[in-house]
C-alpha positions as CSV (number, residue, x, y, z in Angstrom):
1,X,-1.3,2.5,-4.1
2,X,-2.5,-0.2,-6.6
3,X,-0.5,-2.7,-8.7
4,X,-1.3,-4.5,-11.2
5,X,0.3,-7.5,-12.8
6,X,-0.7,-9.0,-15.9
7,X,-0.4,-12.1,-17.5
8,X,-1.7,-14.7,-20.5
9,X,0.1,-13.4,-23.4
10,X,1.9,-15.2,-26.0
11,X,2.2,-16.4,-29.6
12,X,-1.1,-17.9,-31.3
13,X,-1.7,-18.2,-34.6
14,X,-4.2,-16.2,-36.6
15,X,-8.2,-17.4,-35.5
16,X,-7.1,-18.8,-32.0
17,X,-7.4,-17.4,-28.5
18,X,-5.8,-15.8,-25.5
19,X,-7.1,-15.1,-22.4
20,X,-5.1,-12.3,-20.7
21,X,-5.7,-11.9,-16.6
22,X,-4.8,-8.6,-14.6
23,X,-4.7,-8.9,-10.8
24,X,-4.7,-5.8,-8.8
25,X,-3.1,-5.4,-5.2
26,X,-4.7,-3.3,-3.0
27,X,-8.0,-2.4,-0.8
28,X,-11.4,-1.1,-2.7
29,X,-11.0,-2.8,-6.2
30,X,-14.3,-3.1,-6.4
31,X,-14.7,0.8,-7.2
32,X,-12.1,0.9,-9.4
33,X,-13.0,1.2,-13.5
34,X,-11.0,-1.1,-15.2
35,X,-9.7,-1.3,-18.9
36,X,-7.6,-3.1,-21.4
37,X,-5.1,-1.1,-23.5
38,X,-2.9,-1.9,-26.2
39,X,0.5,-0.6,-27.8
40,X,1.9,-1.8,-31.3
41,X,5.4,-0.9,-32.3
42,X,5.4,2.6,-33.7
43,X,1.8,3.6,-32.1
44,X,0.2,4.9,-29.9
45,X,-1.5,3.6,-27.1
46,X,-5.1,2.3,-27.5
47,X,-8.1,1.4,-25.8
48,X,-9.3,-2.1,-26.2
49,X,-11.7,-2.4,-23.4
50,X,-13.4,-1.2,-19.8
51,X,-15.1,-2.4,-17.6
52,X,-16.8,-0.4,-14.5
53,X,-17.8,-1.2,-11.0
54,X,-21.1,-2.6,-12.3
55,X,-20.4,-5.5,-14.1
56,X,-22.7,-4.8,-16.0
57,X,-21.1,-1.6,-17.9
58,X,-18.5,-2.6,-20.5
59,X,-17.1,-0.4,-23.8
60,X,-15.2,-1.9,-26.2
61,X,-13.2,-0.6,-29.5
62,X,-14.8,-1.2,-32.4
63,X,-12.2,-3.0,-33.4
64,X,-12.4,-6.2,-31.2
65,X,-16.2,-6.1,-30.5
66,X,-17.5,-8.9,-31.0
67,X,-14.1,-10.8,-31.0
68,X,-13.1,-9.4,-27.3
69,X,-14.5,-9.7,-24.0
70,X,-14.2,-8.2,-20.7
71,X,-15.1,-9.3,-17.3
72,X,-14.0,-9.1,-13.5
73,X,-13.8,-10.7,-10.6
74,X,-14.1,-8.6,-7.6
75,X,-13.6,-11.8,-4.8
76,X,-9.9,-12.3,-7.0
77,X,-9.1,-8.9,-7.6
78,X,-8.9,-9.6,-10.9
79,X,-10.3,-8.6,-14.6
80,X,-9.7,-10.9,-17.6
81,X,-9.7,-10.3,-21.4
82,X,-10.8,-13.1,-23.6
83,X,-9.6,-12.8,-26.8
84,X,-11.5,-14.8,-29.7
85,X,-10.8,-14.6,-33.3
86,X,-7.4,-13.2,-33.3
87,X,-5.9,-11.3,-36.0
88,X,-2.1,-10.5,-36.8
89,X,-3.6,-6.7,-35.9
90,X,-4.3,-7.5,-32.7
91,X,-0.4,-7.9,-32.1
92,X,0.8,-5.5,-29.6
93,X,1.8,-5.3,-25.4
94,X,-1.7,-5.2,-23.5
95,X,-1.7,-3.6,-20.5
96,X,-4.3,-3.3,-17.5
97,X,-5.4,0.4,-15.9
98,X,-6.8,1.1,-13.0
99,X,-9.2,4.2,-12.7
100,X,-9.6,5.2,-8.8
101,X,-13.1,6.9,-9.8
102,X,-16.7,5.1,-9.7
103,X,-17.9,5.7,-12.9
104,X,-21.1,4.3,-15.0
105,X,-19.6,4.0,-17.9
106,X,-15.5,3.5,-18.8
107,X,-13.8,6.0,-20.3
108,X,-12.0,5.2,-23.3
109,X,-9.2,7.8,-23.3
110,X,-5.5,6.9,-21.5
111,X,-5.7,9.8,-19.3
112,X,-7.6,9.1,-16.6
113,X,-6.1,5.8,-15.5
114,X,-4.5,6.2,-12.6
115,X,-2.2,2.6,-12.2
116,X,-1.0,1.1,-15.4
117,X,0.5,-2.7,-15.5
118,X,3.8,-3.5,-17.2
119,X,2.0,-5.0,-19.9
120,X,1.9,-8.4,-21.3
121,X,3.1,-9.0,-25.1
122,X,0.6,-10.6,-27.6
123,X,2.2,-12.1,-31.2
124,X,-0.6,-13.0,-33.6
125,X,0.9,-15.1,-36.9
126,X,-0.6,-14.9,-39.8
């Protein structure tokens, strides 16, 4: 069993930056495929970003690339999301997944993320 706890969100205005953290409990996190999804009000759930064992491997939407990035820290049990140039769009609940496969390359759908977060709320002001 893995949990996950995020935390970083708030209120910034329009242009600033967040820096959202996830920290997962649990053995092998180094194996696990991480990602950053996000849910406005009336939406459905979205990918954001992933990132796999290899730190090297990282997918992001192609709406935040270039804005967004994604990294981990294996030693912490922990992946982060550093969010530059934020727009009121970007408001919405992020929340951290957990995929318990080894994989080359994230997937972007919600399905196969096994352990979700309780997801942290981002406000963007225009």
């Amino acid at each position: 069993q893995v949990q996950l706890v995020e935390s970083g969100g708030g209120l910034v205005q329009a242009g600033g930056s967040l820096r959202l953290s996830c920290v997962a409990s649990g053995r092998h996190f180094t194996s696990y495929t991480m990602g950053w999804f996000r849910q406005a009000p009336g939406k459905e759930r979205e990918f954001v970003a992933g990132i796999a064992w290899n730190p090297g491997s990282t997918v992001y939407a192609d709406s935040v690339k270039g804005r967004f990035t994604i990294s981990r820290d294996n030693a912490k049990n922990a992946v982060y999301l550093q969010m530059n140039s934020l727009k009121p769009e970007d408001t919405a609940v992020y929340y951290c997944a957990a995929e318990g496969v080894v994989r080359r390359t994230p997937l972007t759908s919600t399905a196969p993320y096994d352990y979700w977060g309780q997801g942290t709320q981002v406000t963007v002001s225009s």
